[in-house]
ROGUKOL-178079 format. One record per residue: residue in one letter; x, y, z of N, C-alpha, C, O in turn. Coordinates in steps of 0.1 Angstrom, whole numbers. Layout:
! ROGUKOL-178079
NODE_A_X_Y_Z_X_Y_Z_X_Y_Z_X_Y_Z .
...
//
This chain:
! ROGUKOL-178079
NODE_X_526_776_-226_532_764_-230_547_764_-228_553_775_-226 .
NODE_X_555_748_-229_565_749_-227_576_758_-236_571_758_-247 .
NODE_X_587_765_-237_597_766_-243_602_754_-251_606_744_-245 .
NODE_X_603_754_-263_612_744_-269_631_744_-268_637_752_-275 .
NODE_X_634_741_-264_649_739_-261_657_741_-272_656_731_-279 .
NODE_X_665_750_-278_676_751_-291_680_738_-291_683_736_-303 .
NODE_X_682_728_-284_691_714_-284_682_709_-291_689_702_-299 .
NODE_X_665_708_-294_657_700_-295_649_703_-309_647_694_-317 .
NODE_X_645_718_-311_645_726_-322_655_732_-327_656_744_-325 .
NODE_X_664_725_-336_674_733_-341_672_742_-354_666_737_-364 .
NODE_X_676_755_-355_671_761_-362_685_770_-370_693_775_-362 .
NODE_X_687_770_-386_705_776_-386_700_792_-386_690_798_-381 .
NODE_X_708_797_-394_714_812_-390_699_819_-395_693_826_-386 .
NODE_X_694_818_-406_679_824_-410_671_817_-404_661_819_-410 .
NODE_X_668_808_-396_658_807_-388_648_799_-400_638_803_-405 .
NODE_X_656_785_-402_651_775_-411_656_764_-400_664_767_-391 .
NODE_X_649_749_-404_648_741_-394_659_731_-398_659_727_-409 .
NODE_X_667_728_-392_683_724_-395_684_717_-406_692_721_-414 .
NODE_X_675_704_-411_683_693_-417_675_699_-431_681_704_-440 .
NODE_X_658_700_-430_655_707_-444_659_719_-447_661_720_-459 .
NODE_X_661_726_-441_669_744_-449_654_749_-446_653_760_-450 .
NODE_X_646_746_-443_630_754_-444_623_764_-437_621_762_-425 .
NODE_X_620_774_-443_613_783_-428_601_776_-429_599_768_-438 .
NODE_X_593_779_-421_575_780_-418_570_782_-432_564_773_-437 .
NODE_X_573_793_-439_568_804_-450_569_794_-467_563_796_-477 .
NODE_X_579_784_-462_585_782_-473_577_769_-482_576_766_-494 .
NODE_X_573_764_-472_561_753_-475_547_755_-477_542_764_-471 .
NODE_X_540_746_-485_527_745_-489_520_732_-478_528_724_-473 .
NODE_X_508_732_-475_498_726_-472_498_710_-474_498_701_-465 .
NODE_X_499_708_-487_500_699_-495_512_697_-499_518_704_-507 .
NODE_X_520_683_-493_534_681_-496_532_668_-504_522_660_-502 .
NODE_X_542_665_-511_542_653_-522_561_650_-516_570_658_-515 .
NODE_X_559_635_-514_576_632_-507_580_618_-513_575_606_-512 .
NODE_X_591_623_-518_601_613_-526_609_609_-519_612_615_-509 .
NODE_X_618_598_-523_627_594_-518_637_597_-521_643_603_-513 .
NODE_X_643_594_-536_649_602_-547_648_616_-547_638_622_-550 .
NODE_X_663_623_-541_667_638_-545_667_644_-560_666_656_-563 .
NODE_X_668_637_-569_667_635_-584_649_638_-591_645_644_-600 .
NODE_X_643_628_-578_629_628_-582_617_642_-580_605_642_-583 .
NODE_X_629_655_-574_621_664_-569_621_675_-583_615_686_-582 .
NODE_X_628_672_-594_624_682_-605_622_674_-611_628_678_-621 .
NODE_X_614_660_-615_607_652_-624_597_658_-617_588_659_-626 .
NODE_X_591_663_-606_577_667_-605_576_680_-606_568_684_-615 .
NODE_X_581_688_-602_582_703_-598_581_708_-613_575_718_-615 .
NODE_X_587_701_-624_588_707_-642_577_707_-639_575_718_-635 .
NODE_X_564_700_-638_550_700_-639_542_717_-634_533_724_-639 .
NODE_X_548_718_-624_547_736_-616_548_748_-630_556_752_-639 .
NODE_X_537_750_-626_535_763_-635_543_776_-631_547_785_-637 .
NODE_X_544_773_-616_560_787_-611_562_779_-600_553_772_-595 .
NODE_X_574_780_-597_584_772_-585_589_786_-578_599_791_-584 .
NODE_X_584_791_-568_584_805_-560_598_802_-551_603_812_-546 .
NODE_X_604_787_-548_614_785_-536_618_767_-537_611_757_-536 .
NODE_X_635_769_-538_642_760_-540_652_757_-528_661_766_-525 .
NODE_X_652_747_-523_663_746_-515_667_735_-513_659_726_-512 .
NODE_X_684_728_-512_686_718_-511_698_716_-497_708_724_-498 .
NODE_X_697_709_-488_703_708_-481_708_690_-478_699_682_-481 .
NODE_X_718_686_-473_721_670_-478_712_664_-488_712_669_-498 .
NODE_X_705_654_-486_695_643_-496_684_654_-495_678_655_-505 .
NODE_X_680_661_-487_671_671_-484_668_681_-494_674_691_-493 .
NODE_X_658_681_-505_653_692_-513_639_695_-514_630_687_-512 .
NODE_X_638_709_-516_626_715_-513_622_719_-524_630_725_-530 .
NODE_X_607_718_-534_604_728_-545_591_733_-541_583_725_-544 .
NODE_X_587_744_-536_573_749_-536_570_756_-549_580_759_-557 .
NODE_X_560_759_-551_553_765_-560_535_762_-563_526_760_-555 .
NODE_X_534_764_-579_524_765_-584_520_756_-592_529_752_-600 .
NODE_X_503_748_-592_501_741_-606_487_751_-601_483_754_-590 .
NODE_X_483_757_-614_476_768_-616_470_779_-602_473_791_-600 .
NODE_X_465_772_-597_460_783_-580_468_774_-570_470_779_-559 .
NODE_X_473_762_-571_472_752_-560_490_752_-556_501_750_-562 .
NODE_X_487_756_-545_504_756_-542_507_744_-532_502_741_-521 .
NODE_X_516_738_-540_523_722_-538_534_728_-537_539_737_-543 .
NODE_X_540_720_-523_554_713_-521_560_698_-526_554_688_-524 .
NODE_X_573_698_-532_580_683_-533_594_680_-522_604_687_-524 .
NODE_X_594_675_-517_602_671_-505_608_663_-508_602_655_-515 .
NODE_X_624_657_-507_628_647_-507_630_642_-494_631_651_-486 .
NODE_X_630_631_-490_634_628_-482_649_616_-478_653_613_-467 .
NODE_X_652_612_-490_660_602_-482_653_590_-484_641_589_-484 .
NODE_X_664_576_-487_656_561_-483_662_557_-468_673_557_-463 .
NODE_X_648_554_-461_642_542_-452_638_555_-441_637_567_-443 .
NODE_X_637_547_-432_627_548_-424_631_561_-412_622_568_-406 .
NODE_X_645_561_-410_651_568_-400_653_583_-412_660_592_-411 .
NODE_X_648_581_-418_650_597_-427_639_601_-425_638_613_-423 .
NODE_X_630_594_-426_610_598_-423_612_604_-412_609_616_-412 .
NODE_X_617_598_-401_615_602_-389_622_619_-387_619_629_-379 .
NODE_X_632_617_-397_638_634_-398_624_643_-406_617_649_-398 .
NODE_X_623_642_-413_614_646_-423_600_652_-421_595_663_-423 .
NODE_X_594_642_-416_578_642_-407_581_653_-394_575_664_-392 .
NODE_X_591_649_-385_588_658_-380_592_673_-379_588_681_-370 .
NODE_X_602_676_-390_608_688_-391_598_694_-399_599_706_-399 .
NODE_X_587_689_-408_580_693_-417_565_696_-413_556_702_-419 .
NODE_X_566_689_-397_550_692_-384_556_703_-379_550_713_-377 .
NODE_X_569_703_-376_576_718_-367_569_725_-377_558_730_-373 .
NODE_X_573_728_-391_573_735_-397_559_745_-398_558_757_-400 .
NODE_X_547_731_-395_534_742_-397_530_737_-380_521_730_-376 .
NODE_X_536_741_-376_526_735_-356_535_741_-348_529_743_-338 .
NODE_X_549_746_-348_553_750_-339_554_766_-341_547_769_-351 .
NODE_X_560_776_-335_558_791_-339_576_793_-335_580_792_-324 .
NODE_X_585_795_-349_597_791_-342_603_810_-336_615_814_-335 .
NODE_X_594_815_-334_597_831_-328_598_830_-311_607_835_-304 .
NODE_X_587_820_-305_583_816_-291_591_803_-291_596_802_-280 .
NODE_X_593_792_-301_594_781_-298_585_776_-289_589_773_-278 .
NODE_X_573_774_-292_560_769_-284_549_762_-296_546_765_-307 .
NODE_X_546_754_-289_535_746_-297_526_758_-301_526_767_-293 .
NODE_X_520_758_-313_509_769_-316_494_762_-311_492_750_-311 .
NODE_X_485_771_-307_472_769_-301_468_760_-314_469_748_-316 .
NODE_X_465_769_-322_457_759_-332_463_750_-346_464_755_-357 .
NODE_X_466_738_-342_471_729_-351_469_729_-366_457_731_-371 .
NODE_X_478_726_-374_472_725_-388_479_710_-391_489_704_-389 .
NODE_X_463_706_-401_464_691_-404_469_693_-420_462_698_-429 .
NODE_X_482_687_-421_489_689_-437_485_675_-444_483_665_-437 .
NODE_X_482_678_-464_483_668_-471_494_659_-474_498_661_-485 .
NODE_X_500_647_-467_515_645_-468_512_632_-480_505_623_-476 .
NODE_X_516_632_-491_514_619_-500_532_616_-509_539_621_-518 .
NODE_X_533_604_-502_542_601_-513_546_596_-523_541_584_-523 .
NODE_X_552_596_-532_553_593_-546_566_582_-546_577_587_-543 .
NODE_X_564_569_-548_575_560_-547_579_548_-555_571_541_-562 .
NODE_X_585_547_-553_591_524_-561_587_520_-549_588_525_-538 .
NODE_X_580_507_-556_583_497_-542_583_483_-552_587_483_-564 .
NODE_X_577_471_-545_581_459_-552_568_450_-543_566_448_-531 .
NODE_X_560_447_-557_547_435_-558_548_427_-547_560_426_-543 .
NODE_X_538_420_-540_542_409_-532_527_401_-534_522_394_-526 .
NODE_X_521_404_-550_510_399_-555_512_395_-574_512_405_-581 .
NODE_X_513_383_-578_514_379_-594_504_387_-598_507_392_-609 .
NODE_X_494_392_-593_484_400_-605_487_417_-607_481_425_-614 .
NODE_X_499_420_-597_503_435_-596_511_433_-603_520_424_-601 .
NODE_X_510_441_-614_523_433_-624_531_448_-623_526_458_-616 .
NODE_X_546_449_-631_559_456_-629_547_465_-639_538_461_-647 .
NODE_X_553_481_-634_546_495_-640_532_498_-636_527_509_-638 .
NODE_X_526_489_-629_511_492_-622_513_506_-610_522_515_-611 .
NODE_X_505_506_-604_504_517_-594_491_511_-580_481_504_-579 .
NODE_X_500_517_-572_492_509_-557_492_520_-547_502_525_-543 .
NODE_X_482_524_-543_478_533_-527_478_520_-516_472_509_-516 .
NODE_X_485_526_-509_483_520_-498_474_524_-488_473_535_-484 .
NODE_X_465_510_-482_456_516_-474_459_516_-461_451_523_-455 .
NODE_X_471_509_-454_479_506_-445_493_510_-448_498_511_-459 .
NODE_X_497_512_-435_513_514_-436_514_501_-425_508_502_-415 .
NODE_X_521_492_-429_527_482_-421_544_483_-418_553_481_-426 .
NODE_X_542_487_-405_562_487_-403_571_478_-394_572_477_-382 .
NODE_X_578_471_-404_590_463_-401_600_471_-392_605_464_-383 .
NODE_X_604_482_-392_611_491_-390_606_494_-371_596_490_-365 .
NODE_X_615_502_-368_612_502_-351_608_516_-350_600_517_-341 .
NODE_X_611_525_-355_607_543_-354_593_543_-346_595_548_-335 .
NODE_X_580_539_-348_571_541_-337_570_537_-327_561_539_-319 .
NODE_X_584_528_-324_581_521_-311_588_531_-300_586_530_-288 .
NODE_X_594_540_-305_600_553_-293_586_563_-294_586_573_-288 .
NODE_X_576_560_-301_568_570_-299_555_563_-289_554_551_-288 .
NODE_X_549_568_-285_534_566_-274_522_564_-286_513_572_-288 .
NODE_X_523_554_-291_515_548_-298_498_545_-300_494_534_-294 .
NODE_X_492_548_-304_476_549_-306_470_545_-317_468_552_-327 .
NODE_X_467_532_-316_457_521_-327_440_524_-322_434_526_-312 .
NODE_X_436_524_-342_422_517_-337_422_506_-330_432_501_-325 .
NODE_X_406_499_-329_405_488_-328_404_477_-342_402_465_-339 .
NODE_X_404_481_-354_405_477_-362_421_475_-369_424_469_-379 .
NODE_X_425_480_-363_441_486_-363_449_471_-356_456_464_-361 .
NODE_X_443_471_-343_449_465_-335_444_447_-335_448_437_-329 .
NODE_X_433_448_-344_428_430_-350_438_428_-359_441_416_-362 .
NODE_X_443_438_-364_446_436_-380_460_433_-383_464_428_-393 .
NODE_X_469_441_-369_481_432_-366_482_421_-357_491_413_-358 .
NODE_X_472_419_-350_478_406_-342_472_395_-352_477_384_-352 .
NODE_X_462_396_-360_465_385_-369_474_386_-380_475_376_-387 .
NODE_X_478_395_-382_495_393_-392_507_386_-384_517_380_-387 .
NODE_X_501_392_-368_515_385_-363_513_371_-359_523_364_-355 .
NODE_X_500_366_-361_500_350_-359_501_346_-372_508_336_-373 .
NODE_X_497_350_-380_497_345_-396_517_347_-396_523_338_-402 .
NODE_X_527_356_-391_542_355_-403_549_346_-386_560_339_-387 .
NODE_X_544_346_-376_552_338_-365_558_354_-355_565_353_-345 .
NODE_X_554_366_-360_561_374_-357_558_380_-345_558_393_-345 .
NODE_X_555_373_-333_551_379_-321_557_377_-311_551_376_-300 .
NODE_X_574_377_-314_584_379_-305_592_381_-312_590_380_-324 .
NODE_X_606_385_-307_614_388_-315_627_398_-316_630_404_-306 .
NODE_X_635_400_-329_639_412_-328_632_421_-340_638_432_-343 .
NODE_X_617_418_-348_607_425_-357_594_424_-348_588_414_-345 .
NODE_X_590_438_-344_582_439_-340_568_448_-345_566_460_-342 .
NODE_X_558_439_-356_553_446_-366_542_456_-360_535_452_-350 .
NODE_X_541_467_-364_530_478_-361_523_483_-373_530_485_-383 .
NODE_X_513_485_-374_502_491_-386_497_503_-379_497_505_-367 .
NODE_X_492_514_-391_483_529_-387_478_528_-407_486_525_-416 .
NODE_X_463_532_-407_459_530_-414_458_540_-423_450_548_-417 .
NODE_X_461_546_-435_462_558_-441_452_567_-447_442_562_-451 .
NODE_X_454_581_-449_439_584_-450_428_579_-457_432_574_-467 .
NODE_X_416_579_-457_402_577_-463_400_586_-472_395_583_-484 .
NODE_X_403_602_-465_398_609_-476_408_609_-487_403_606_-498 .
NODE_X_424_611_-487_428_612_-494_431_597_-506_436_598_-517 .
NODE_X_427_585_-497_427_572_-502_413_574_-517_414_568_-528 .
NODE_X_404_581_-514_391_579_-521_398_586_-535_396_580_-545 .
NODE_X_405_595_-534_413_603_-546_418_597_-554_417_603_-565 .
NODE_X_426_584_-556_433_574_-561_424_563_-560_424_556_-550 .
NODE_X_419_562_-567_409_553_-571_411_548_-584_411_536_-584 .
NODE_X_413_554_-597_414_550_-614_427_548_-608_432_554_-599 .
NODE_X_432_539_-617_444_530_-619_454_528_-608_466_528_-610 .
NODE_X_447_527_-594_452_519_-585_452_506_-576_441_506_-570 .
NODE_X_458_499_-574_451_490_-568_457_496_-552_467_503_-550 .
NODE_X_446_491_-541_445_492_-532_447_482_-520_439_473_-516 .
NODE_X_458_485_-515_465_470_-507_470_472_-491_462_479_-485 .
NODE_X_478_468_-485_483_473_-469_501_472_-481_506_465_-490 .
NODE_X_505_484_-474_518_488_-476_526_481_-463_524_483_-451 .
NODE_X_539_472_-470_552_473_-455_560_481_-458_564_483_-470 .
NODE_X_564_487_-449_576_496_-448_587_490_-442_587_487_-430 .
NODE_X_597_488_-450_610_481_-446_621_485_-440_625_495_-445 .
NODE_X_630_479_-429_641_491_-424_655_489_-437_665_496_-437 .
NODE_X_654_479_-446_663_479_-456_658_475_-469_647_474_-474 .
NODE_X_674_470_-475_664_468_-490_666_452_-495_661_445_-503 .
NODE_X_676_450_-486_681_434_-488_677_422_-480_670_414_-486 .
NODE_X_682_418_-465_677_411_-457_661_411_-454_654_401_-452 .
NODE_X_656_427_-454_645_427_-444_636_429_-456_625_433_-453 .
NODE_X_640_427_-470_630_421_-481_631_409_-485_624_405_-493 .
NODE_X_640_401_-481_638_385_-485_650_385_-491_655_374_-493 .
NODE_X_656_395_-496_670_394_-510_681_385_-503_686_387_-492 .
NODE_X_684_377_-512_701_366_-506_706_372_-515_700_374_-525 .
NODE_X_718_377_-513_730_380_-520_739_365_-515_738_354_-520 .
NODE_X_748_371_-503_756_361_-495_756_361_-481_765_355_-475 .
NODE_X_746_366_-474_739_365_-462_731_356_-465_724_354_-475 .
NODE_X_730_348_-450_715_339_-449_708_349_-443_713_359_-438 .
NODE_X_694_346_-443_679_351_-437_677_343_-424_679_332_-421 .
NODE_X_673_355_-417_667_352_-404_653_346_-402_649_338_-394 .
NODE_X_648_352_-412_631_348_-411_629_341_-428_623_348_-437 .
NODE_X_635_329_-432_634_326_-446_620_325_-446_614_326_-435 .
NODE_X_612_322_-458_603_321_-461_591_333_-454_580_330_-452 .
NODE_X_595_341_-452_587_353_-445_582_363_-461_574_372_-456 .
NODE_X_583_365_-473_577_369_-483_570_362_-487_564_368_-496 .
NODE_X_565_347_-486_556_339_-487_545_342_-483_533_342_-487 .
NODE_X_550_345_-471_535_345_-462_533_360_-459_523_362_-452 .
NODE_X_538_369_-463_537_382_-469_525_379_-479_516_387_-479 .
NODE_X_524_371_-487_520_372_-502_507_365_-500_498_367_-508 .
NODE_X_503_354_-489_493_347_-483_487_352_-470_479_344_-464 .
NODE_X_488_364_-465_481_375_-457_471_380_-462_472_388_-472 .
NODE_X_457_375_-456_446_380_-464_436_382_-452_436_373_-444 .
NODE_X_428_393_-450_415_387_-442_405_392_-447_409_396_-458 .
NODE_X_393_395_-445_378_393_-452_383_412_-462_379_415_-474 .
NODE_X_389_418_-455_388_432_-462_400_439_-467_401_449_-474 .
NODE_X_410_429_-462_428_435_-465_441_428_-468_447_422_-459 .
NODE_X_446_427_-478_456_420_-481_469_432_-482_470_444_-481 .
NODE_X_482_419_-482_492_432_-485_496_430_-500_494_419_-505 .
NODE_X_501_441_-508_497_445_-521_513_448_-524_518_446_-535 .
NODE_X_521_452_-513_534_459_-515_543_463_-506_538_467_-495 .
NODE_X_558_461_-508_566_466_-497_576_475_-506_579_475_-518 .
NODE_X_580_486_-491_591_498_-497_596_497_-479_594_490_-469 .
NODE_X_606_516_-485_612_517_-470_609_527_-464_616_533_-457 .
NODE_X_596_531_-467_590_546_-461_576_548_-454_572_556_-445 .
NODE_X_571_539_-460_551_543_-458_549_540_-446_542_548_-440 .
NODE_X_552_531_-440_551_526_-426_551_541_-416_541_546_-411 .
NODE_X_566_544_-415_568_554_-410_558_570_-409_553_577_-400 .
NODE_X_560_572_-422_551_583_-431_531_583_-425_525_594_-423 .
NODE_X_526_572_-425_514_565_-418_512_571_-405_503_579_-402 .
NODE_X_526_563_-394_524_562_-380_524_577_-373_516_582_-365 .
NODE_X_536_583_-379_537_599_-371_522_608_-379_515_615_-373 .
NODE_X_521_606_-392_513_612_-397_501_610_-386_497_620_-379 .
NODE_X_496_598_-385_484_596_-377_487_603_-362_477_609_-358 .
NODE_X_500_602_-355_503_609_-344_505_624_-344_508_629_-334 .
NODE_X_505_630_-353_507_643_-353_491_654_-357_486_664_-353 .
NODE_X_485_640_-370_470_650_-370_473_654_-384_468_664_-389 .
NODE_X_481_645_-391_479_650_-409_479_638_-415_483_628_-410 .
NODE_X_472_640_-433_464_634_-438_477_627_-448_483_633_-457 .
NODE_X_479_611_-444_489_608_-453_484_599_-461_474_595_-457 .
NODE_X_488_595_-472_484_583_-483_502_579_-492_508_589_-497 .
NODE_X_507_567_-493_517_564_-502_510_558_-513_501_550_-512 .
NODE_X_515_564_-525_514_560_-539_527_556_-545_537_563_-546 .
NODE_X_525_544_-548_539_538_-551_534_536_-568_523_537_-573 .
NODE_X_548_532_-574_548_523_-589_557_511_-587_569_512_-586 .
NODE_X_550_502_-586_559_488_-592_568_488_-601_565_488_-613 .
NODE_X_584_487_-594_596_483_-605_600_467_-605_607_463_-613 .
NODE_X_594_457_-594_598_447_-593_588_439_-588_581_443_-578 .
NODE_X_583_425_-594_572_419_-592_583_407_-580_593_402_-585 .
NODE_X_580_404_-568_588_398_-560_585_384_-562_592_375_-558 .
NODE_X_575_381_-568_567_371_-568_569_361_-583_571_349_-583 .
NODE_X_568_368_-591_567_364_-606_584_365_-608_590_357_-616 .
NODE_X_594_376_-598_605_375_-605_613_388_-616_624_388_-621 .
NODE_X_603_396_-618_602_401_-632_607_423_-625_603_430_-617 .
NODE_X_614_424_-632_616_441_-627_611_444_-645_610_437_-655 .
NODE_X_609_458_-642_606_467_-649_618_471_-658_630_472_-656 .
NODE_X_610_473_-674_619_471_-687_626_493_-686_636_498_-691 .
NODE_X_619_499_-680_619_512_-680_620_517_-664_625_529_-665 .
NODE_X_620_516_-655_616_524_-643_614_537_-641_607_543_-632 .
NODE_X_622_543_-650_625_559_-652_612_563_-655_605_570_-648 .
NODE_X_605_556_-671_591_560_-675_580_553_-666_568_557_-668 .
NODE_X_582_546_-657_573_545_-650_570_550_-632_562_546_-623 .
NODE_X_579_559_-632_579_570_-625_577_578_-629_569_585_-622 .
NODE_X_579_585_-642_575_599_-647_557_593_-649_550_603_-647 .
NODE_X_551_582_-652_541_581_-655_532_581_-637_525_591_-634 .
NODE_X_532_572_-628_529_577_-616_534_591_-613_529_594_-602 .
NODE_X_539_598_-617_537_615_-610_526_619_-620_516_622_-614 .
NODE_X_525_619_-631_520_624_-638_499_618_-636_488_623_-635 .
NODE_X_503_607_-638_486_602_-634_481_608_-618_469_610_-616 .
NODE_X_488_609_-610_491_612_-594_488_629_-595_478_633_-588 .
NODE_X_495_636_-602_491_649_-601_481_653_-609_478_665_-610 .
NODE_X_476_641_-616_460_646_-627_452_644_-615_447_655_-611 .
NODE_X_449_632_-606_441_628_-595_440_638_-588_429_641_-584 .
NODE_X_453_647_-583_451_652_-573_448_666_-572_448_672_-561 .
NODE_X_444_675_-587_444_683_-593_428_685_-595_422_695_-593 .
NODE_X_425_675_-598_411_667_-604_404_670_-590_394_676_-590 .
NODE_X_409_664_-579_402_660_-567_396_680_-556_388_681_-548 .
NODE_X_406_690_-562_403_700_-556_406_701_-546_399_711_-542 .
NODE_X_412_696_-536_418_692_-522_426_706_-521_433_708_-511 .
//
């Protein structure tokens, strides 16, 4: 196989992959990824031993222990161009061999799930609920530099979103990848189950007027009126999209679990956010403890 190029795999002085601080060794199987650098010891206190800590920019690492099961917590950064850091320094991490710098023969498929806010784009999802996403829907452009591969169910399911929002030209060019099954079946008690967008910001490209006008007004409307016989959208953030598309192109098993701080629809944010994040990790790592994965 090819050589990987130092320009391409950057790796610092201990032979960790530049932007996470991480060797190969340093990571678990099973990663859990936040957005919030703050949010990576609201989960990690849950670890019965934390064997390896590392923090590099927004970039923090906790591996360890919840009784046999060794979990990583990742931060990553908000939106969509930090995924793209993240995902793939975190596939180097178990797929490439960084002694040869060569793809390794035999690939390993990682648990990637993340733990997030996002905001309702349904009155009955009310603020403090919790949502798996069964779709990653991306507003955001990151898969479009990549060589792209849809189902056929994949590929019905955007072009009628894109005749249902007008969005089939443009400078938003929407893409869907559908998120795991198995790991979707796991999150089942106290989630509702919807298509995730993944947003490239948190203002314009969610509908928010401050003192900018909107390019696409009325486009969270019809966000909120997207329905077809098996799939509605349930929720928008600035990550899952992304997290979805490489996941599916790389060969690992991704799912976003978000908590509602803001119902977009009704108007209404969350009286706590703090406790309802500590409560999604907490119901999130009973499920996934529960599930034996």
């Amino acid at each position: 196989m090819d050589r990987i190029p130092e320009s391409e795999l950057i790796l610092d002085n201990r032979g960790a992959i530049y932007h996470l601080g991480v060797r190969p060794e340093e990571i678990a199987d099973t990663i859990l990824l936040v957005g919030d650098p703050d949010r990576v010891k609201k989960v990690s206190r849950y670890f019965d031993k934390i064997e390896f800590e590392k923090q590099h920019r927004e970039f923090i690492t906790h591996t360890g222990y919840i009784g046999k099961k060794r979990i990583s917590v990742v931060s990553t950064g908000i939106g969509p161009d930090n995924i793209d850091i993240a995902m793939n320094e975190i596939d180097a991490l178990a797929n490439i061999d960084f002694e040869t710098r060569t793809i390794k023969k035999q690939l390993s498929s990682l648990n990637l799930i993340r733990l997030g806010t996002s905001g309702s784009l349904q009155e009955d999802i009310p603020v403090d609920s919790f949502v798996a996403g069964t779709h990653g829907l991306g507003f955001d452009n990151v898969m479009h530099f990549y060589n792209k591969e849809n189902n056929p169910e994949e590929l019905q399911l955007i072009e009628a979103f894109k005749i249902h929002t007008g969005l089939t030209a443009g400078n938003v060019l929407p893409y869907i990848f559908e998120g795991s099954k198995n790991l979707l079946s796991i999150f089942k008690n106290g989630y509702t189950h919807g298509i995730t967008i993944g947003c490239p910001g948190f203002f314009g490209p969610q509908g928010r007027v401050l003192r900018l006008g909107l390019a696409y007004p009325g486009l969270i409307d019809k966000l909120t009126h997207f329905k077809t016989e098996h799939h509605f959208i349930s929720n928008f953030e600035m990550e899952s999209s992304a997290i979805y598309g490489l996941g599916r192109l790389m060969g690992h098993h991704c799912l976003s679990l978000n908590v509602i701080i803001a119902n977009r629809v009704s108007k209404q944010y969350s009286k706590d956010n703090n406790k309802a994040v500590e409560e999604l990790i907490k119901h999130s790592l009973n499920s996934l403890l529960d599930s034996g994965i």
